[in-house]
Every structure is written in C-alpha cells, then in structure tokens.
N, C-alpha and C positions, 0 to 999 in steps of 0.2 A: 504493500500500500504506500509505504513513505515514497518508495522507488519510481513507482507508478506516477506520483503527488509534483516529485522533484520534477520529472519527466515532461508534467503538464505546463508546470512551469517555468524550464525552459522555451518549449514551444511558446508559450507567451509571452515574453521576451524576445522571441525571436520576432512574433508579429508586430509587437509594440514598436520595436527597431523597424522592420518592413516596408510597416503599412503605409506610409509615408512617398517609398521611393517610389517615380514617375517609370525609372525600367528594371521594376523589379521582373523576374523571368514569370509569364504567366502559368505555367506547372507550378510553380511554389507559390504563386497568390490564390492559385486554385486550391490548390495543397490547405494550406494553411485556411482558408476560407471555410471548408470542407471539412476542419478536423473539430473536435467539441466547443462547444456554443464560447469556453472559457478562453479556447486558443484564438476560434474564428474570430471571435467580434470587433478585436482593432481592424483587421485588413474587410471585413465588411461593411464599416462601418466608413475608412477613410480610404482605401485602394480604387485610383480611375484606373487600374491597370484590368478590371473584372471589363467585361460588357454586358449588356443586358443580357447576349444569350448567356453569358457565365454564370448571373444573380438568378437566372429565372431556372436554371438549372438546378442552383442549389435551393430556392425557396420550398422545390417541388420534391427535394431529395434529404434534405436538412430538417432541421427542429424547427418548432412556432419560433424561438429565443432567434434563430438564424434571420429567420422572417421581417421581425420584429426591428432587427439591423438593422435589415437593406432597408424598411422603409423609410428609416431617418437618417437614410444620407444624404449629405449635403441638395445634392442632384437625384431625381428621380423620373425616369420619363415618363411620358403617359403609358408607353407601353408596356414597363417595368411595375408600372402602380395599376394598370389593369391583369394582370398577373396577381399581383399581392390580392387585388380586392377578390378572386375568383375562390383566393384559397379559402376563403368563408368564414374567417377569425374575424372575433371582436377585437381583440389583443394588437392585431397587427391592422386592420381596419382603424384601429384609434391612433395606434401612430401614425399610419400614414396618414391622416386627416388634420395631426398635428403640425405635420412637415409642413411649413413653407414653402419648402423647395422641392418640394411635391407637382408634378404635375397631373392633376389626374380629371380625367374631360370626361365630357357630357356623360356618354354611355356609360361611364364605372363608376359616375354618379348614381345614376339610375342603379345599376347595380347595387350599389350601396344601401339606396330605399328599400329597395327590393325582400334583400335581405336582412338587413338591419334597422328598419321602419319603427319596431317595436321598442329599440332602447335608445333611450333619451339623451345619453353622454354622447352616441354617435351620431343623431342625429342635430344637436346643438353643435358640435363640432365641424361638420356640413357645412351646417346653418353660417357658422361666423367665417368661410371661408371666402375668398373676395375674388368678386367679379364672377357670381356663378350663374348660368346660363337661364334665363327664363321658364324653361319646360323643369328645372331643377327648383327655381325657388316656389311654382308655383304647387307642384305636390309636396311638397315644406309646409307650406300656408296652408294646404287642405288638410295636412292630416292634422296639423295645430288646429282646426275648426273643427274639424269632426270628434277628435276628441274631447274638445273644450264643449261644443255642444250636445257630446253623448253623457255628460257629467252632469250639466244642469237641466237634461229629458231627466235624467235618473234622480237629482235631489230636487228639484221643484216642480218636475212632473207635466214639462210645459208641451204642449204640441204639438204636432211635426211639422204643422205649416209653421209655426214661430220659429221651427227650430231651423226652416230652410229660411227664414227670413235672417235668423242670426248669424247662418253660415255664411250667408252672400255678404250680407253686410262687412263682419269677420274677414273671411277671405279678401274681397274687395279694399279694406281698411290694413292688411297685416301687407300686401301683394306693393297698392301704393309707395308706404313706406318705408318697403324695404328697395324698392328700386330709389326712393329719393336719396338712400344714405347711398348704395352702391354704385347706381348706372351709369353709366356714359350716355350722351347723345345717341349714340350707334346700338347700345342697349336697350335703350327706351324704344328706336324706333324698332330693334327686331322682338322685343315687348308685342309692343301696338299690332305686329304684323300676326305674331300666334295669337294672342286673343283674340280677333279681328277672324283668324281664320277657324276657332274653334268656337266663335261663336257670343264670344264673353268681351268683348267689349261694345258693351252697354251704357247707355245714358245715365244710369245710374253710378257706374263707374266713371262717367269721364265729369259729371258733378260735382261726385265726391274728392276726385283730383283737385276739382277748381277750387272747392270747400279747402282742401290742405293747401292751396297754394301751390301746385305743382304745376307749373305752367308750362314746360315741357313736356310733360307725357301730356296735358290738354290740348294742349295744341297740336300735336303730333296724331294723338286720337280724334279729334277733332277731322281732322283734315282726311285722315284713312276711313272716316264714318262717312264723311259728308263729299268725299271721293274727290278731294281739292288737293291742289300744293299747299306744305305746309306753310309757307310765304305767307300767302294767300290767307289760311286762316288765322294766322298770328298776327297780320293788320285786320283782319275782322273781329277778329278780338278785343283790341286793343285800340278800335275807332270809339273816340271821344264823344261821340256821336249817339253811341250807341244802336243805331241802325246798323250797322255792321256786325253786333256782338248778338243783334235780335235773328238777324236774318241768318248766322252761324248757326245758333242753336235751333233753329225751324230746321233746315237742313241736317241737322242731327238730331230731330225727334224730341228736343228738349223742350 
C-alpha cells in the first residue's frame, strides 16, 4: 500500500510538472490524463496538448471526477460541452454550466432542459448564463410559470382559466425582462421573429413592453405585427402628434 501510495504520487508530480508544457509528447499527456482521477486532473484540467477527440475519448472511458475536469477548463468547445452534456450527470452538467469559458449552444441547451428540467441549481445556473438564445430562455420562463402557477391551483384553489391568465401574464412579464437585462439589438429582433412565428407575439405582449418601457422590443414588435420597417414605426411612435402612435396601434390590433 505505502508503495502503491509513493507511486501515485510520483505520477502526480510528474503531471503537476507536465501539464503546463505546450510540446509535451501526446502519448504521455494521454498517458497521464488517462491514469487515476488523483494523477489525471492537473494535465486535464491545464494540457492544450489533448484535443477534443482526446477529452471526449477519455470522458466516455474515465471516471464522473475525469468528466468533471475537462468541463472546467479554461476553453471548452461547443463540441466538447455537447459531449459532457450527453453523459447525463448532474455533477458534471453543473460545472460545465459554471464554466465561463464554456461554450455550449443552443441544442445542448435544450438538452440540458430536457434532462435536467426538474433540478433547480441547474436550471438557475442556465438561467444566469449570458447571451442565451430565445427558444432557450423562453422554456426557462414556462417552466418558472407552470410551476409557480401549479402551486397557487394547489394552495388557493384558483381556476384554470385564472391560472392560464396568470401564466401569460407571468411568462409575458418574466420573457420581457429578461431580454431587457441581456439582448442585443440583433437578439431582440431574432426575439420578435420566433414569437411572431409561433404565434405569441401578441398585443398584449407588445403593451406590456411599452408599460416596462422597453422601446426596442416595441418597436421592433410593432413593426413585424403591423408588417412595416422598423424606421417607420419608431417615428410612428414617437410622433408628437400622436396621430402616428394612434394609427401604429390600429394596425396592431391595439
């Protein structure tokens, strides 16, 4: 056992020294990557000498501990972080979600809901991730409404028409505000474009914008409702006149 002991810790030493080098020989970064969670974890953690197909080789051959690594290194591709997400771990699912330097797109979002929908640390962790795609935040918003309003069916016994009135409202209210903290110009309009084609952007929706003061996604929804340049309806909005802000909202149903 001591032998054994001395032995492991060598090898870790050896990778602690390693992991660092830019030509280290790839047999021995594999090597060492590949040998127990205590030796791998410096050269999986700081080795660019691996490549994706090297890390995805050992996520699928190695320990959760190995997993858990690779997803907090520095750099992670998309294609590296769709990988980790398939492995189906909470453990390693939460660091990679941590990672910064994470790159992990649309579809291994979705994946993520998918699988992970039900636990709350990983789906908040999602949640506060920046710049995330539309079709992502808005099943974010539905299941924060569905369950916020399956709790108050259950303790005050309300409805189910009140309860679909709460969830539009809700969703509508949670959907606004989270693009006002994150989007871009270019976000809000590819916004406007899926709701628009799913159905869901609604005068009630594009009110409530105006109500928060969101005058980008108004006028941007505005314009894809009432099938104008958004030019066009951001001086119709914005005529002093108000003839121009009456005849906007006629042409959107308002």
């Amino acid at each position: 056992m001591l032998l054994r002991d001395a032995e492991v810790l060598v090898r870790r030493k050896l990778s602690d020294l390693l992991c660092g080098f830019p030509d280290l020989p790839k047999d021995i970064a594999r090597a060492l990557a590949q040998d127990e969670f205590a030796v791998a974890e410096p050269v999986l953690l700081e080795s660019t000498v691996l490549s994706d197909d090297d890390l995805i080789e050992i996520i699928h051959r190695c320990s959760t501990d190995h997993s858990i690594a690779v997803a907090k290194r520095p750099f992670v591709s998309s294609t590296l972080s769709t990988e980790l997400v398939v492995l189906n771990d909470e453990r390693v699912v939460s660091a990679l979600l941590g990672n910064r330097g994470a790159v992990i797109d649309e579809p291994a979002q979705h994946l993520i809901i998918n699988a992970h929908g039900q636990v709350p640390r990983i789906m908040d962790a999602l949640a506060i991730r920046s710049a995330l795609p539309i079709s992502v935040v808005e099943r974010l918003v539905t299941r924060v409404t569905e369950q916020v309003s399956t709790r108050l069916m259950e303790t005050y016994r309300i409805s189910e028409r009140h309860r679909e009135l709460l969830q539009v409202h809700a969703r509508e209210h949670l959907l606004l505000t989270t693009l006002a903290k994150n989007a871009t110009p270019e976000m809000v309009t590819d916004a406007v474009e899926v709701l628009h084609e799913q159905g869901r952007l609604t005068p009630t929706l594009i009110l409530r914008a105006l109500c928060l003061g969101d005058l980008e996604f108004a006028c941007q929804a505005m314009a894809r409702y009432a099938d104008i340049p958004v030019d066009n309806a951001s001086r119709l909005l914005s005529d002093r006149g108000r003839s121009g802000a009456e005849q906007l909202y006629g042409q959107c149903n308002m």
